[in-house]
C-alpha positions in Angstrom: 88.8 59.6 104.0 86.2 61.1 101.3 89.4 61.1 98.8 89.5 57.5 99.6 85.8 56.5 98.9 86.3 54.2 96.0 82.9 52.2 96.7 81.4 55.0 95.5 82.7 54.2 92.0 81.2 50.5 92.0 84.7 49.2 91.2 84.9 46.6 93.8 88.9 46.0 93.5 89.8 49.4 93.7 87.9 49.5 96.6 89.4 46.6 98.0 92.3 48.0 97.3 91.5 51.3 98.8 90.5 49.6 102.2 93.9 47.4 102.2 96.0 50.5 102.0 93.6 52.4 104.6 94.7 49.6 107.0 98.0 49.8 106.2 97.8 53.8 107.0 96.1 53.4 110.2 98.5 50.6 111.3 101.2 52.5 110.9 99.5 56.0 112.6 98.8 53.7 115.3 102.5 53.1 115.7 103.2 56.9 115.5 101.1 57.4 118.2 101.6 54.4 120.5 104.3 57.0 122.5 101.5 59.2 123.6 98.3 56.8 124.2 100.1 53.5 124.8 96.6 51.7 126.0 94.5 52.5 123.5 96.8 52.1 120.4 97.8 49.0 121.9 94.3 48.0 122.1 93.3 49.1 118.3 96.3 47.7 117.4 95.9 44.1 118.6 92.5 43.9 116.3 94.5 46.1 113.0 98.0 44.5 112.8 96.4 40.8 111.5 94.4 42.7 108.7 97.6 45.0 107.8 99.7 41.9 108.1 101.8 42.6 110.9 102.9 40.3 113.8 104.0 40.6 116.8 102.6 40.1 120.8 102.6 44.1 121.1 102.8 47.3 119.2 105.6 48.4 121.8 108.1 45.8 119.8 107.1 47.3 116.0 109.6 49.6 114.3 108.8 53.1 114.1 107.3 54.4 110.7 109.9 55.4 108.3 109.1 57.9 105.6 109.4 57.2 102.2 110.5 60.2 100.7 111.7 59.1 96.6 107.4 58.4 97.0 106.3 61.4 97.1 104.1 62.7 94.5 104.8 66.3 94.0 101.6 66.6 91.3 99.3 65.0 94.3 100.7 67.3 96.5 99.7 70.5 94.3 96.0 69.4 93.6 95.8 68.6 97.1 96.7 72.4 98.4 94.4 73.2 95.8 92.2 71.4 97.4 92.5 72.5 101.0 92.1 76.3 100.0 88.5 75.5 99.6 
C-alpha cells in the first residue's frame, strides 16, 4: 500500500489512477477469498464491485481470478526482493 501512495506526489491523476487499479486489486482478492469467508467477502464485495465495475447479484456467480502471466514485470520483481530484504 505505501508503494501505492501516489497522493503523496500531488499528481492528482496518477492518484486517481492508483486508487482505480487498488479497487480493481481488492475486487479481485475478494473473489480469491470468497471460498474461505463467503459472508464477509460477499458483504465487501456488494459495496467494491460498482466502483471496480463489475456486476452481478453476488460474488458467488464472478469468475475466478486468472493470472496474467506475459504481464509480469521481471525488473519490478527484482527491485521489489530488493526491497523486502530490508
Amino acid at each position: 500500500m505505501q508503494l501505492a501512495d501516489a497522493d503523496a506526489t500531488g499528481d492528482h491523476a496518477a492518484a486517481r489512477g492508483t486508487r482505480s487499479m487498488l479497487v480493481r486489486e481488492l475486487e479481485a482478492m475478494l473473489r480469491l477469498a470468497h471460498p474461505f469467508v463467503p459472508f464477509i467477502t460477499e458483504e465487501l464485495w456488494q459495496s467494491v464491485a460498482p466502483l471496480a465495475g463489475k456486476r452481478g447479484e453476488s460474488i458467488s456467480t464472478q469468475a475466478v481470478p486468472q493470472g496474467e502471466l506475459d504481464r509480469v514485470d521481471a525488473a519490478a520483481n527484482a527491485r521489489m526482493t530488493t526491497l523486502k530484504r530490508w
